[in-house]
Each structure stands twice: as C-alpha cells, then as structure tokens.
N, C-alpha and C positions, 0 to 999 in steps of 0.2 A: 349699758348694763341694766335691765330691767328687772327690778327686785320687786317679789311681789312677798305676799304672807307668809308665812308658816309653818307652820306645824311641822315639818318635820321633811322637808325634803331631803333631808340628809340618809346616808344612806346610817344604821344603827349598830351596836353588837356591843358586847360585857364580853371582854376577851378573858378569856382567863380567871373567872372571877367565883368560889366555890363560898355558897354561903353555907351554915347551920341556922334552922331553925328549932322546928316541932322535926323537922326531916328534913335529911339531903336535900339541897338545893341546888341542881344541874349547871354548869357554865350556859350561858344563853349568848346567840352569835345571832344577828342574822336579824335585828327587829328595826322596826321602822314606826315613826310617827305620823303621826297627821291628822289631822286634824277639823266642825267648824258649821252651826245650824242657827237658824232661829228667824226673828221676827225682822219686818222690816222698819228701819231707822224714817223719820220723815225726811222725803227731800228738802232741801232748801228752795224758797223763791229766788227770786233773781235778786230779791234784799237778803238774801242770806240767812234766813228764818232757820233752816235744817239745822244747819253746823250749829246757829244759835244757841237752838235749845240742847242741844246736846252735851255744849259747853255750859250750861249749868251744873250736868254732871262732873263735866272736868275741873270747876275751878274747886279753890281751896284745899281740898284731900285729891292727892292718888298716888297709889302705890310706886315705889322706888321702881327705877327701871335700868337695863344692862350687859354690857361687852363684857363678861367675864371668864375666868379658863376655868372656873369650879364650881362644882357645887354646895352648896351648903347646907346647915343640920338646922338653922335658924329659921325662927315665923318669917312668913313675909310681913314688911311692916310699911307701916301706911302713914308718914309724914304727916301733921296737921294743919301744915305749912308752907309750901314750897312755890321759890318766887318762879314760874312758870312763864314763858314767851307765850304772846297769843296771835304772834306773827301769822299765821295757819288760819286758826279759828275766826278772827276779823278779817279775811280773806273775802271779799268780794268774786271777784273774778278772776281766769287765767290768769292774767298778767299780774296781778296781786300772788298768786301763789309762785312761779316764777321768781318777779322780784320778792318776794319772800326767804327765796333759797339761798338767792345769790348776797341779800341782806346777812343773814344769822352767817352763811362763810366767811364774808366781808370782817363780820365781829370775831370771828374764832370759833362761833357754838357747834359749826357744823364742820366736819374734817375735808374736806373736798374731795375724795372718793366719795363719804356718802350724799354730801351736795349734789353730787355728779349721779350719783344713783337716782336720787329719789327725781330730779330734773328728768331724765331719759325714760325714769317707771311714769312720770306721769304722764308724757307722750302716747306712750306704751297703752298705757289705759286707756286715753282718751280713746286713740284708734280702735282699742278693742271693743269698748262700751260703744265708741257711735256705728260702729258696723248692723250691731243690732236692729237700728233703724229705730228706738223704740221712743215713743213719747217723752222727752223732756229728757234725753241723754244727756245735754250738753251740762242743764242743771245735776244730772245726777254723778256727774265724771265732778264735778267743782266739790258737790256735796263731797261725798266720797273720798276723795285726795284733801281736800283741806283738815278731814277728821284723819286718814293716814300722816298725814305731812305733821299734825300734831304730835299724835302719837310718838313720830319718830321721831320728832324732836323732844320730848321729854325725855323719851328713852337716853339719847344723847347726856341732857343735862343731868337726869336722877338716876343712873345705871340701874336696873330691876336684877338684883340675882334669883336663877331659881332653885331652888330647892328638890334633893332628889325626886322626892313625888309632889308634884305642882299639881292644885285646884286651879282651877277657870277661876282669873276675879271677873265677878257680874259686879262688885262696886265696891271703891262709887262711881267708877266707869266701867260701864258691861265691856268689856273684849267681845266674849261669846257673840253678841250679837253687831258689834262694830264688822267683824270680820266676814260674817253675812250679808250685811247690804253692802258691804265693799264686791264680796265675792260673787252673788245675785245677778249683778250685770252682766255677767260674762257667763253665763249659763244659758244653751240655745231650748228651753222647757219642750220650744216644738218636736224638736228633733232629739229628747232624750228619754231613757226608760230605764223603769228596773225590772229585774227580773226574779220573780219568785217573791212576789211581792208579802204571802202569803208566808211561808219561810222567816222571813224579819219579825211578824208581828209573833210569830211560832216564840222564837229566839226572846224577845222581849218578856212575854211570858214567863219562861223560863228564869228572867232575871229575877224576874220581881218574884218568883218565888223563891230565892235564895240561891240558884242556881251561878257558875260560872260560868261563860262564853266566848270562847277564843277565834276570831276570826283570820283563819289566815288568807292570805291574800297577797296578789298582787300589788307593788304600788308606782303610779307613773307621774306625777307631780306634787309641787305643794300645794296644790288646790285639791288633794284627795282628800282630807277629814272633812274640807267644806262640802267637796259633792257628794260624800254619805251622808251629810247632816240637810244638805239643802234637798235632794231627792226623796229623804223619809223622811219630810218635816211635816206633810200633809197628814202621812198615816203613825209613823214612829216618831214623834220629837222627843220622846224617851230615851231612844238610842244615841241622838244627836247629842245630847246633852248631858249623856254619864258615860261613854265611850273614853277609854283611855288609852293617851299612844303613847308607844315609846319614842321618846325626842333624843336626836343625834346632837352635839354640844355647838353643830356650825348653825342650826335655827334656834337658837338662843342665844347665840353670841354676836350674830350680826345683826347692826341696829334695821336692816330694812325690815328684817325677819321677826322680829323679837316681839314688835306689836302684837301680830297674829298669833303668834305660837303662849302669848299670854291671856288666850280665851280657850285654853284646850286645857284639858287635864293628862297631865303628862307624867311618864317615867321617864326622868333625862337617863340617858347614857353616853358616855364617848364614845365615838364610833370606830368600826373595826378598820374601817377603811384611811384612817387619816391617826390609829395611835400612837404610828412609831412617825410621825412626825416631826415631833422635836422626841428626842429620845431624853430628856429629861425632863421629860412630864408624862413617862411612860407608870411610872411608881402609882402617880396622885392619880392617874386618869381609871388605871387598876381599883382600885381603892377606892373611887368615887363609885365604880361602874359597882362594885361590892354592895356599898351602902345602899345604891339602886335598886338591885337584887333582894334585899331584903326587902324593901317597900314590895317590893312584887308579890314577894312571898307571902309576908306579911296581908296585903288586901287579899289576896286567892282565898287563903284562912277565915277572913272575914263572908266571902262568899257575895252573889250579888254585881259579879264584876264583870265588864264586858271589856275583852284587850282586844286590840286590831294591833297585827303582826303581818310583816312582809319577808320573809324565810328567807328571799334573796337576797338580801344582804343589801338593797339600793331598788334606784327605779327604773325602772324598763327603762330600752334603748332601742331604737330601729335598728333591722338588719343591713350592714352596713352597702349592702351591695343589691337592696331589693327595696331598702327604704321602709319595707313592711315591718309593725310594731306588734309586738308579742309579749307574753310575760316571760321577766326572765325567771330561768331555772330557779328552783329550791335549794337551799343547802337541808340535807337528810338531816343532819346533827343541829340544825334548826330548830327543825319540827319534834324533833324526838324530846330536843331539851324542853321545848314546852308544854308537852302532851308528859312528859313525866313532872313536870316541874304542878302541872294543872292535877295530873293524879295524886300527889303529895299534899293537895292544900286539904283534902279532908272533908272538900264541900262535892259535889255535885258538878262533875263540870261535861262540856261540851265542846267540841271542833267541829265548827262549818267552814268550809272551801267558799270564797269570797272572790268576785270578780270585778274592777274598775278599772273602766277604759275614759280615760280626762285627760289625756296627754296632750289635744291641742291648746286646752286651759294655759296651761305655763308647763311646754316640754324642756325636760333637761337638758344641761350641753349634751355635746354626744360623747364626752365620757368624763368620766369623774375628774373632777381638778380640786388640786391640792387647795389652793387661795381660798378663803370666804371672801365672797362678794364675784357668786358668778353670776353672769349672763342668763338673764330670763326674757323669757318671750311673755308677751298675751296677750290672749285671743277671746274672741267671741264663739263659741262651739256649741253642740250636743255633746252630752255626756252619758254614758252607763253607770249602772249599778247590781251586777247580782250576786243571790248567794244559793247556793244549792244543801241538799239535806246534810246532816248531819253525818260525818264521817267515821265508825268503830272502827279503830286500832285492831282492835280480837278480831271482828270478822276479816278484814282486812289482810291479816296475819298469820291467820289459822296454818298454814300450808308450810309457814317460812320455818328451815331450819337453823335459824342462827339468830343475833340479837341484830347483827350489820345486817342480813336481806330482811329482816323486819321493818328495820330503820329504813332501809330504800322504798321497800314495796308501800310504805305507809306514806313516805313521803310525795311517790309517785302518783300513787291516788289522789291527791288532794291536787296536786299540779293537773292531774288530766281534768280535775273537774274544772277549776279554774279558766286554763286552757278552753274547756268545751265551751264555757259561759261566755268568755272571750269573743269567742269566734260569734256567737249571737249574737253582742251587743254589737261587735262590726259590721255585720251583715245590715241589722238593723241602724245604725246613725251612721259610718261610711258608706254602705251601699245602698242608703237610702229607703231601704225597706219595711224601714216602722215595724208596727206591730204585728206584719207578717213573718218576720224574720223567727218568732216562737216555735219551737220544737217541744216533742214530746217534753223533755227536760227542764226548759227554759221556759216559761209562760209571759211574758215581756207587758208593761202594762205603766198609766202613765197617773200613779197617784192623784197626783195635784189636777188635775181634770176631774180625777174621778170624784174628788172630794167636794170642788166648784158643781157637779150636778146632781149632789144631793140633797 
C-alpha cells in the first residue's frame, strides 16, 4: 500500500447542503482538492545535514496533527511543547528509517497498517526517485522519507484537525514547501509542459486585481495540486501558493495523507462518494459540508480567490478494455452550482477549462474503494499542464431554450476544451512529441528552461 501526499485525492461533493448569505448559495457536488509548489529543501549529506537543519524547524513548536471524522470552528493551535520522537529525523540511513518503523510499532506509536504503509511507500519511492537516474538520488530518497516518516509520525502522536477552510502552515514547519521537494523527484521536467503558458500569467493578473478565478478541470492523482504548483513555479509561484482546493475528509483523515494535504489551503468537505457510509454520520457530515459552503461563499465576497474544481466528482480512470486514460465526464449540476455560486459573490469572477495529465505520478486504484488507506503507486514521469481562454456562459448559451440544455451545453464546453488540451499533453509526453505536439489552440512550452536561459 503505497501512500503518498495529499491534497485531495479523494474524490469531493457538499451533498445536500443550501447555505444563505448576502445570496442563495447553490448545493455544490462534484469538487475535488489538491494540491502543492515552492522551493527546494537542502539535501542531506551522507551525515545527515538536510533532514538536520530542517529539524530546527520542527523541534519545540508544531501544530497539532490528525485522524478525525470532523471538522471544526476552532484556530489551529500550535502547542509550545510537545514531547515529539526523533526516530525519523536522526535517521542516518535506510536501515535506520526501516528499523525506525518497525521501533515506534514495536512501542504502540505506530498502528501497524500505518507501519505497514509508510515501510512499502518508502520502497515505493526509492524505486520511483532512482529511476530518474539523477545525481545523489539515493541521498535525496533518505532526505525526503526521513522528513515524510517525521511528519507522519507526529501526525499519529498530536492528531492535527482541520478546520472547514484550512490555510497552508509555512510555520514553524513549512508544509507548502516539505511537499515539494518530496514531490520534485518524481517529476520527469524533460518530458513535461504546459500549455498556454501565457493564459496562467492572464489569470494571475486578474487575481491580483481583485478578480475571482475558477479552474475547472480534470483531476487524476494526489500529486495534482503539486504538479500545477511545481510546473508554474518558474513563471507563476503566485498561483502555487494562493490556489485553494477543495479537500475530501479521506486526505485529511488518513495519517499517510495528512502531512501533505497540511501545506495546501483547503475547503474540506465530505465527500459525495463515501457519505452514506456509516449512515449515522450522514446528519454531521451534512452540516459540516454546510459550514464549508459558507467559507466558500464567504472568500468569493472577499474577491481575489483562485478555486481549482474537478466537476467529475473523483479522478480519472483508464478505459477498462483499452487501458487508455481520459478525463472523466462532468457532472452539468457541477459546473452550474459554481458558475452561479461565482456570480453571486458580487466580485468579478471567471471560468477557465483546465487540463492535467499526472496520472503516472501516483494513479488511482481502478475504482473507488470504500477503506481509507488505499493502494498507491509511484512513479518517476512527465507531466502536463494546461489551460485554455476563458469560458462565457451567455455566449455559450445564447441559442439554449431552457435552464437544463444551458446547464448541459455550458458544461459540455468546458469538457471539450479540457478534453482537447488532453489530447496535446498526450500526444506531447506519451507519444513523445515534445513541443511539437502544439496546435493552433494549445501552444505547449517548458517554463523552467525558459527561465534558466534568461
């Protein structure tokens, strides 16, 4: 079972859930989180200097950490004290992080499913980070897992709840950027692009002048908030670093997860796919998804806000009988709740069709499972990124005779854009065709080079 980060691979949705504001506020189905940018952490020597200094950040303060079924109204709060294991952090080598694991089970700290997690994720990793070939793997897989393995063990001992709308903590241990040079390795930069690269800095713009920004999109792992954060961080780290997703209750509640999905700024919600689960926690899960909605509502009002949403309701899944991956379908009553929910806040907003193709990063099972604590893959890959122009509902709509073939024809749109972007970033990192794979539409292009030769 290899666990890896984040943000939000679960699949999202506010079932049921009608707020009042300044204005109606829509039921919303269909969102998804994720997450995850920024600088790079030092490696460790072969003495252990990386995780060292890092662990200055972690000793004496850090924020409470957590498997819990709710959310809460309360601050996060930040202990000035807490007797923490530095089993992880004095990690030398493999066999120190290994017997590390099987130490803290030994005592009780660690439950032995997650023992067992975190022992197979870091196999999982090594193979993935040394495939890369790249100078000083071996040190950066030690580096890397001994600040994860930390992590997740405090998380165990100080449960973190989150709160319906979660800030990134940058400290006194950064997340945001822990989650980057974890993520970093496993990114193939040769073989990845974004497309419209021009488009994003558009969007950004927009933010900083007050503007709202709704990205809809596809979503196909939990490594998707890191690869819009690690692909714009040459040209956009603005984006990386005020993007907010909405978080499903299974990447906050499981300890492999919880680490990463604690450097993202997040709307939690229960997700629609697991709420009749225990049917008596259907009330509170209602009610929590409510309180969430409001935060929603509430920042849009504020203006400035950039949400990344996945309509479909979870993450893409290969075709069962062709193996080929695609985005899955829209839910219409998605997109509609957002685009009314966005024209209600009273600021300025926008809808761009967004495209990510990461799915070799860490692809999901091949279908949803009830259990938290599934089965992750990961890999060393290219990844995509695009986004294409901005989408008008009116024009869009002009023709439609009803409020339902509105709802579809608008939703349809932004799928075919999606869809088309798709189909370039594949052409371009599956079929190997780089920067030629660019169509009129799609101009494909690889920041972080371009930024190195100016």
């Amino acid at each position: 079972m290899t666990l890896a980060f984040s943000s939000s691979a679960a699949t999202v949705a506010v079932a049921s859930a009608t707020v009042t504001s300044s204005a109606r506020v829509p039921t919303l189905r269909g969102f998804v989180s994720f997450r995850l940018t920024a600088k790079k952490l030092p490696l460790r020597s072969h003495g252990g200097g990386g995780v060292r200094a890092m662990s200055e950040l972690v000793q004496d303060k850090e924020p409470v950490v957590a498997a819990t079924t709710s959310f809460t109204d309360a601050e996060d709060t930040t202990p000035s004290d807490l007797n923490h294991s530095r089993t992880f952090l004095d990690a030398r080598t493999e066999q120190d992080l290994i017997d590390g694991i099987r130490k803290e089970k030994e005592a009780g700290t660690l439950p032995p499913n997650v023992a067992s997690g975190m022992e197979e994720l870091y196999w999982n990793y090594k193979t993935a980070v040394l495939s890369s070939g790249a100078s000083g793997a071996d040190e950066t897989v030690i580096s890397n897992m001994s600040l994860a393995f930390d992590r997740m063990l405090l998380g165990v001992e100080h449960p973190y709840t989150f709160n319906p709308y979660h800030k990134a903590i940058r400290e006194p241990f950064d997340y945001f950027h822990f989650v980057h040079t974890y993520i970093r390795p496993l990114i193939d930069f040769k073989n990845s692009y974004v497309g419209n690269a021009s488009i994003f800095s558009e969007l950004e713009d927009k933010i900083r002048q007050g503007h709202n920004i709704v990205l809809i999109s596809n979503h196909q792992s939990e490594a998707d908030p890191a690869v819009i954060s690690l692909l714009l961080e040459a040209q956009c780290p603005y984006i990386g670093e005020n993007i907010k997703c909405v978080a499903g209750d299974r990447v906050i509640t499981d300890p492999l997860c919880k680490p990463f999905s604690m450097g993202r700024n997040l709307i939690c919600v229960y997700s629609k796919n697991h709420m009749n689960d225990d049917p008596e926690l259907v009330d509170m899960k209602r009610k929590a998804n409510t309180r969430s909605l409001k935060e929603m509502a509430t920042l849009l009002r504020s203006g400035s806000q950039l949400i990344w949403i996945a309509p479909s309701g979870g993450r893409d899944r290969p075709n069962p009988s062709t193996g080929e991956w695609f985005p899955a379908p829209f839910d219409p009553s998605s997109v509609d709740n957002m685009r009314r929910l966005v024209e209600h806040s009273g600021t300025p907003g926008h809808i761009y069709p967004m495209s990510l193709l990461c799915y070799d990063i860490m692809p999901p099972p091949p279908k949803v499972e009830k259990e938290i604590g599934e089965r992750r893959l990961v890999g060393f890959h290219g990844t995509g990124l695009s986004v294409a122009p901005e989408i008008s509902f009116s024009d869009v709509t002009a023709d439609c005779n009803n409020p339902n073939e509105a709802k579809e024809a608008y939703s349809q749109a932004l799928y075919k854009s999606v869809n088309e972007q798709y189909k370039t970033l594949n052409f371009a990192i599956k079929h190997r065709r780089g920067i030629e794979a660019s169509t009129s539409t799609v101009s494909l292009s690889q920041p972080w080079n371009e930024s190195l030769s100016v």
